[in-house]
C-alpha positions as CSV (number, residue, x, y, z in Angstrom):
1,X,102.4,69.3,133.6
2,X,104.6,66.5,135.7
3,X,107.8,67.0,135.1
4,X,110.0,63.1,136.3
5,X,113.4,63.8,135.9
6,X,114.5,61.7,138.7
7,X,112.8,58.1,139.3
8,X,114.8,57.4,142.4
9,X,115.3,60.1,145.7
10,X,115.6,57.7,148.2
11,X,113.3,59.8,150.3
12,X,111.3,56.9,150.6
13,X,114.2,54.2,152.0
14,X,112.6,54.9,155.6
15,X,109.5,53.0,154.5
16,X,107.7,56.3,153.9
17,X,106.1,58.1,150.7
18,X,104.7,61.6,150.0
19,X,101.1,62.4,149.2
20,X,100.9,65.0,146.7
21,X,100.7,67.8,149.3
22,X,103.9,67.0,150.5
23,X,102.6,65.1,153.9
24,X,104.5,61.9,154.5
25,X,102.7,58.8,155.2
26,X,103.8,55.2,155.8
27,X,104.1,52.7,153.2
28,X,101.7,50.8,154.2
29,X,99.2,53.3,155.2
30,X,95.7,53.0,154.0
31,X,95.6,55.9,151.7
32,X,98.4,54.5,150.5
33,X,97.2,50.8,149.5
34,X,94.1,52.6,147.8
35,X,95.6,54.6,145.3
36,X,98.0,51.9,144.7
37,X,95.2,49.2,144.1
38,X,93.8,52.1,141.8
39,X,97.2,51.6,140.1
40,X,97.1,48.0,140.1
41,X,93.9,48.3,138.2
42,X,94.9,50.5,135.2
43,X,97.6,48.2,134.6
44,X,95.6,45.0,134.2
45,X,93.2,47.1,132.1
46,X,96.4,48.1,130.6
47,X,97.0,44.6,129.3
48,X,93.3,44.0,128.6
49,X,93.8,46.6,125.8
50,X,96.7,44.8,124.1
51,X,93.5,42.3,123.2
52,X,91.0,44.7,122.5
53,X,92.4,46.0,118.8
54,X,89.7,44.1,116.9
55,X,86.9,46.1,119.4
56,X,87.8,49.6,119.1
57,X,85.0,51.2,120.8
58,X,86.4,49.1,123.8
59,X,89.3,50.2,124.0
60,X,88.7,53.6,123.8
61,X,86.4,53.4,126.3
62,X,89.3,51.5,128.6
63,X,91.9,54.4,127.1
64,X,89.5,57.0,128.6
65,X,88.7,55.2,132.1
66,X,92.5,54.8,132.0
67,X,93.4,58.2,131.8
68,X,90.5,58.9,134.5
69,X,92.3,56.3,136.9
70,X,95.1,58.9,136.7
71,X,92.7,61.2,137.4
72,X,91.9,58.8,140.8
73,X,95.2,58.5,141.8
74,X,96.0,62.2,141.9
75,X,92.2,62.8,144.4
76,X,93.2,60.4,146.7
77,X,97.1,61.2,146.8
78,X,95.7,65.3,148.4
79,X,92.9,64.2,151.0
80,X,90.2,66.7,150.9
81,X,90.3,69.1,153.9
82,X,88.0,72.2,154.8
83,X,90.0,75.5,153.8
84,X,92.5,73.8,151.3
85,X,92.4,74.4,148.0
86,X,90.9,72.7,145.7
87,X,93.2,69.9,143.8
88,X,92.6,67.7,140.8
89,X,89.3,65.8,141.9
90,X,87.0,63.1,140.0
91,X,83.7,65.0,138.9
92,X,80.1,63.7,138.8
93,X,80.6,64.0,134.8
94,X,82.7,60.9,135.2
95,X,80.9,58.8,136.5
96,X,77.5,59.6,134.7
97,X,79.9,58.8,131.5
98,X,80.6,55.2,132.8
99,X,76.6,55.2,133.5
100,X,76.2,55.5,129.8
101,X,79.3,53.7,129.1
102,X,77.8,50.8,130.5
103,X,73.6,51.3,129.3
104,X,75.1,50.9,125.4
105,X,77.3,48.0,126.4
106,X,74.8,46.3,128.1
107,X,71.9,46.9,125.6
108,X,73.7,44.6,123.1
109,X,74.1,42.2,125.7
110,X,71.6,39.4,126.8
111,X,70.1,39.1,130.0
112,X,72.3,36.5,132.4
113,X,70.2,33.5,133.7
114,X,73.8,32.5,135.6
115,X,76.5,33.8,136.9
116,X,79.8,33.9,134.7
117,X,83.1,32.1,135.6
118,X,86.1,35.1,134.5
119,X,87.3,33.7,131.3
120,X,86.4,33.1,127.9
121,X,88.4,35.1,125.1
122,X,91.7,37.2,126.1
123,X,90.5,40.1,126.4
124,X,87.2,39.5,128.6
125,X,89.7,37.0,131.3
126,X,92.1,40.1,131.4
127,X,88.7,42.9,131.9
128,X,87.3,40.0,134.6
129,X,90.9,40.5,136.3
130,X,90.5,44.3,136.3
131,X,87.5,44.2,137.6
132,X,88.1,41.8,140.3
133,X,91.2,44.1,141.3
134,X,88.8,47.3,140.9
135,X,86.6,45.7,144.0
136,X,89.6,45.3,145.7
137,X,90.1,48.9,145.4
138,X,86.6,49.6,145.9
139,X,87.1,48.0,149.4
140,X,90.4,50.1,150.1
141,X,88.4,53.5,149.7
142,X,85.6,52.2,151.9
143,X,87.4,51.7,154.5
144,X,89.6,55.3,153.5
145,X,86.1,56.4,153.4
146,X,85.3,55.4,157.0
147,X,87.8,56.7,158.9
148,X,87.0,59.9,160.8
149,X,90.0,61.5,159.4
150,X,90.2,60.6,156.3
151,X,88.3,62.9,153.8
152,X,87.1,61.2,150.2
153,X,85.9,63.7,147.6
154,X,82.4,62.5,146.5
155,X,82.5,60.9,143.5
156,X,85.8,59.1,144.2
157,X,83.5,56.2,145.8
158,X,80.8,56.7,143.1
159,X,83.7,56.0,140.3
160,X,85.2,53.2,141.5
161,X,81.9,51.3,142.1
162,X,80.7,52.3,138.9
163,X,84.3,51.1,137.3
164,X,83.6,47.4,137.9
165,X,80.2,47.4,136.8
166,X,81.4,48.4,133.6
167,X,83.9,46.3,133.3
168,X,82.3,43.1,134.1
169,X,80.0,44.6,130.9
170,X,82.8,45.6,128.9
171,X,84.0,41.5,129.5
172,X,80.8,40.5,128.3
173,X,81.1,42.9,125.2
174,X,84.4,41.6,124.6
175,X,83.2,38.0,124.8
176,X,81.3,38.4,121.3
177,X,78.6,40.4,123.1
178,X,77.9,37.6,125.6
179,X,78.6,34.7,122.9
180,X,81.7,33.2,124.9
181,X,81.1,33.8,128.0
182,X,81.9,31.0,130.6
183,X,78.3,30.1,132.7
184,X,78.6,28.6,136.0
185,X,76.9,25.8,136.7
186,X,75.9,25.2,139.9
187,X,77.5,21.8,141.7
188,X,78.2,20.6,138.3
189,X,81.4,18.6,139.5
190,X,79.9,16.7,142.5
């Protein structure tokens, strides 16, 4: 259980932060952006789910992936070393749930013959948004990933990519199944 009693300790007025194993990193350290961007994206999915209460199988799909952001947040803050023990770490169950998460979304849906501009109703423009700050956090654990000394457990990649795949079908669900979805068309304003 966490345990916040204090929100301030002004540990972190040096431009430093702890990981969750204690080790002090810059601010602005890599590790650091990802598993903020990670943060970034369960709050816009956050407000995605103040329009999703007339699509409940939505939003407790969003409640869930939520809850496994957490999850997310708490790999990245311990990196995975050799010999350490074993922390709170995203399993392969998680991401084969956003696998079929995403198969019964997207068998309602039908197929795209254009790309779609975010938008449309409420809730689909807010799950576009959380998507399009999942890739950013996609991109952030890539690069994590490809440093020499910098550890990734491995489905912390695997989740993240699947994430926005299912979000970009979740906005498609939440756009009446497709029905209000915004088409782009092609040099349409030349």
């Amino acid at each position: 259980m966490v345990v916040l009693n204090r929100i301030y300790t002004r540990r972190g007025d040096d431009g430093t932060t702890a990981l969750a194993n204690g080790e002090r990193r810059p601010k602005s350290d890599l590790r650091i952006a990802a598993y903020g961007t990670v943060d970034e994206t369960n709050a816009v999915i956050g407000i995605a789910r103040l329009h999703l209460s007339d699509q409940p199988v939505i939003d407790a799909m969003m409640a869930r992936i939520q809850n496994d952001l957490f999850d997310l947040g708490a790999d990245l803050a311990v990196p995975e070393r050799q010999g350490q023990a074993e922390r709170l770490r995203v399993l392969e169950s998680q991401v084969t749930r956003l696998e079929q998460e995403i198969d019964a979304l997207n068998a309602q849906l039908a197929p795209l013959n254009s790309f779609i501009l975010p938008g449309g109703l409420p809730a689909a423009a807010h799950l576009h948004l959380a998507r399009t700050v999942c890739r950013r956090a996609e991109r952030a654990l890539v690069e994590l990933a490809l440093k020499p000394d910098e550890a990734l457990s491995p489905f912390a990649l695997r989740y993240i990519n699947r994430l926005s795949d299912l979000l970009f079908v979740a906005s498609r669900a939440a756009n009446g199944n497709g029905a209000h979805d915004v088409l782009w068309v092609p040099g349409q304003n030349r």
